[in-house]
C-alpha positions, 0 to 999 in steps of 0.5 A: 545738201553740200556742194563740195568741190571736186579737184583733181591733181590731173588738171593744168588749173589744179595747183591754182583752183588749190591755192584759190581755195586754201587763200585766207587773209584772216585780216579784221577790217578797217572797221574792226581794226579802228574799233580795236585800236579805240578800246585799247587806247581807253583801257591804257589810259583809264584803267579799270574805269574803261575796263567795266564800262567795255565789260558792262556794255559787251558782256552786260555784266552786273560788276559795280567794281572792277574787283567784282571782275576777278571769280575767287579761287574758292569759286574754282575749287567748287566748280571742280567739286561741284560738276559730274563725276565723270566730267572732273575724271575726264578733265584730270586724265586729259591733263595728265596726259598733257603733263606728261607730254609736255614734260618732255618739251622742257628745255634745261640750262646748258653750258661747255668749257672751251679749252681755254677755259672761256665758259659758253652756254644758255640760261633757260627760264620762265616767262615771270607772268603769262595771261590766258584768254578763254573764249566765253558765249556761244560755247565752253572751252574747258579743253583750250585751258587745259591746253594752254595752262598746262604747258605754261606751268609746267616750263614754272611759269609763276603766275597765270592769269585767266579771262574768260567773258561771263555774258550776264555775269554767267561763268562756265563751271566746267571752264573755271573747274578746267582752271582749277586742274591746270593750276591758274592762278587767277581768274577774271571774268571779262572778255573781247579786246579790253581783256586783251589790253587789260593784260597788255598794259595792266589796270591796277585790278589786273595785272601786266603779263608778259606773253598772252595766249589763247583763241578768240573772236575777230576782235581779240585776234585784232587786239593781239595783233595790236598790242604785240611787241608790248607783249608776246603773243602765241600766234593769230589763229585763222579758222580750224582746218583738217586735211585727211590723205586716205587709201579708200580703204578706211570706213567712209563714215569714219572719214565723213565724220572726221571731216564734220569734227572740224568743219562744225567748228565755224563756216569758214572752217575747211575740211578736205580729203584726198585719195588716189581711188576716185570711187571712195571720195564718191562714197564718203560724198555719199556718206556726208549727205546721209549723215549731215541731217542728224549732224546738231550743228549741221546748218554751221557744217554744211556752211564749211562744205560749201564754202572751203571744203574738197574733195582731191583726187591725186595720182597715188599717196606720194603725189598727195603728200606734195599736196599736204606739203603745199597746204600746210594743215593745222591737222593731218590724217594719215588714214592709210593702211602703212602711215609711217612710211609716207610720213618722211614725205610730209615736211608741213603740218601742225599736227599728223594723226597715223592711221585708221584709228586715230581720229583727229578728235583725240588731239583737241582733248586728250591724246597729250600734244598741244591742240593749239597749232599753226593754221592758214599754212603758218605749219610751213615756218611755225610749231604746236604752242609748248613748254618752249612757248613759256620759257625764255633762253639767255646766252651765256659767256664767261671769258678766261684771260686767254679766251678774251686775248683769243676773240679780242684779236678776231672782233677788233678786226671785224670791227675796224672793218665795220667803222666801229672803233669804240667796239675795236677799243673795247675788246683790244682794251682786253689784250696782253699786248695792246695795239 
């Protein structure tokens, strides 16, 4: 059985044990960085050469040419008709659900007229091409496409590039019929840090994109850190985590299985509950232990318990939202009996599930916020991926002769005051009266 830390917030080590047990460098070592660095280097030099010889040797794919690696659109549309009913209703309700949520994030082109008739404003547009990396093997993402696909169209991105590895040539119906609802464009069937750098710098099977999102494996979160700058990217993701603030008065079953949702994810997954009543965080302890062993993926669970989990006890609900706001969570549950009253009180967290009823799971599938957040206390500085992640924002100005006479006074001063007299001559160049 899991061993769970015990913390409470009465302790003098409390707020260092705390810091101790949220630290998560996420960084790939020398290794894993050398090898990243290796794979992008071929792929920019040799194309798609390098491309099938990585795909080949990593995802034992039977791909003779590199346009073998692209699964046809026709490919996508019988997956969609092909997977159960219930499945392709399930996939479509989520995705309109993620539409219309993310309708609403959709920024528009603005402008004002200042009275000298001088124009100022802001241009917003699409991203023109954006790659999509689905991760493939162990487990089907069909969710992660939905998620990072839909926003993408809806700011009118043009072209979506999908890729997703296909060990043994294997592709997930239910991960390209996902593409198929969201609108991908196109598909490839290749993974790891080659995909990475086939879209950072294109082949001439697979196109350049300007901005890649999407998890991954240590190797892709590498790569992504390597080619950015080339490209955009979303975010490096460190391991999925999940922080319940509750009353004790929710069904500790509720809260043990919540807990497990995250923590099922991987072994370094973290997992913590705080609760003023010392009783409960006793009798959700029991509940974990009862229910671990009928739990499919128990051995990766207990693994998080032991090695990131908590269980915090604090003075009341005001002290355990400093707690909140210290760790800065990917996910937040607000499992108490009036969650909009503590919200003003949380100032960091990627996403806030209010009450009971609201588990966190409804987030990663179907309740329409992006489940693509800010992890390891990047919730401190960062946001949910969006609409606004896809479009792109352009000043506008449009001086009238009287708006260019106005600021051509003040920027020739400040820049004579900066030593940059071609600036000065440039703006002063502009003036009814020139100096």
């Amino acid at each position: 059985m899991p061993a769970i830390q015990r913390l409470n917030t009465a302790r003098p080590d409390f707020w260092s044990r705390l810091q101790t047990l949220t630290a998560w460098e996420g960084v790939a070592d020398e290794a894993v960085t050398a090898a990243v660095r290796e794979i992008l280097a071929q792929v920019r030099a040799r194309g798609d050469a390098a491309l099938l010889e990585f795909t080949h040797r990593f995802d034992r794919t039977a791909a003779v040419r590199a346009a073998d690696l692209e699964i046809p659109a026709a490919r996508l549309q019988g997956a969609l008709a092909g997977i159960p009913a219930a499945q392709r209703a399930a996939l479509e309700t989520a995705a309109a659900r993620i539409r219309a949520y993310a309708q609403r994030q959709k920024q528009e082109s603005w402008s004002f007229t200042e009275p000298d008739g001088t124009v100022l404003g802001q241009q917003v547009t699409p991203l023109d091409r954006v790659g999509l990396y689905v991760p493939g093997g162990k487990a089907a993402y069909p969710s992660s496409v939905l998620m990072n696909a839909i926003p993408a169209k809806v700011a009118g991105v043009p072209e979506l590039v999908m890729v997703a590895p296909a060990p043994d040539g294997d592709a997930n119906d239910l991960v390209l019929a996902a593409a198929a609802v969201a609108g991908v464009d196109r598909v490839f069937a290749i993974g790891g840090a080659q995909a990475v750098a086939a879209l950072a710098y294109g082949t001439p099977t697979v196109p350049r994109v300007d901005k890649i999102v999407g998890p991954g494996n240590i190797y892709v979160a590498a790569a992504k850190r390597q080619v950015f700058g080339t490209v955009g990217i979303d975010m490096i993701a460190g391991p999925s985590e999940i922080l319940i603030v509750c009353d004790g008065q929710t069904d500790p079953d509720w809260v043990a299985m919540d807990l497990f949702s995250q923590a099922e994810h991987d072994e370094d997954a973290q997992p913590i509950l705080i609760s003023p009543d010392a009783a409960f965080l006793d009798r959700v302890a029991a509940r974990v232990e009862r229910l671990l062993p009928e739990m499919e993926r128990r051995d990766i669970i207990a693994a998080s318990l032991n090695r990131r989990a908590a269980l915090i006890q604090a003075l009341d609900l005001e002290e355990a939202a400093q707690v909140v706001n210290f760790i800065a969570p990917e996910h937040l549950e607000l499992s108490v009996e009036k969650p909009r009253e503590l919200l003003p009180l949380i100032r960091h967290a990627g996403a806030i599930f209010l009450g009971r009823y609201t588990a966190e799971a409804l987030g990663d599938y179907c309740a329409g916020p992006n489940h693509v957040l800010p992890t390891s206390r990047t919730a401190r500085f960062s946001s949910p991926l969006g609409v606004y992640d896809f479009q792109k924002r352009t000043s506008l100005i449009h001086c009238s002769p009287a708006g260019a006479a106005a600021l051509g006074r003040t920027a020739s001063i400040l820049a004579r005051g900066e030593g940059l007299t071609a600036h000065a001559r440039s703006a002063e160049y502009r003036l009814p009266e020139r100096p």
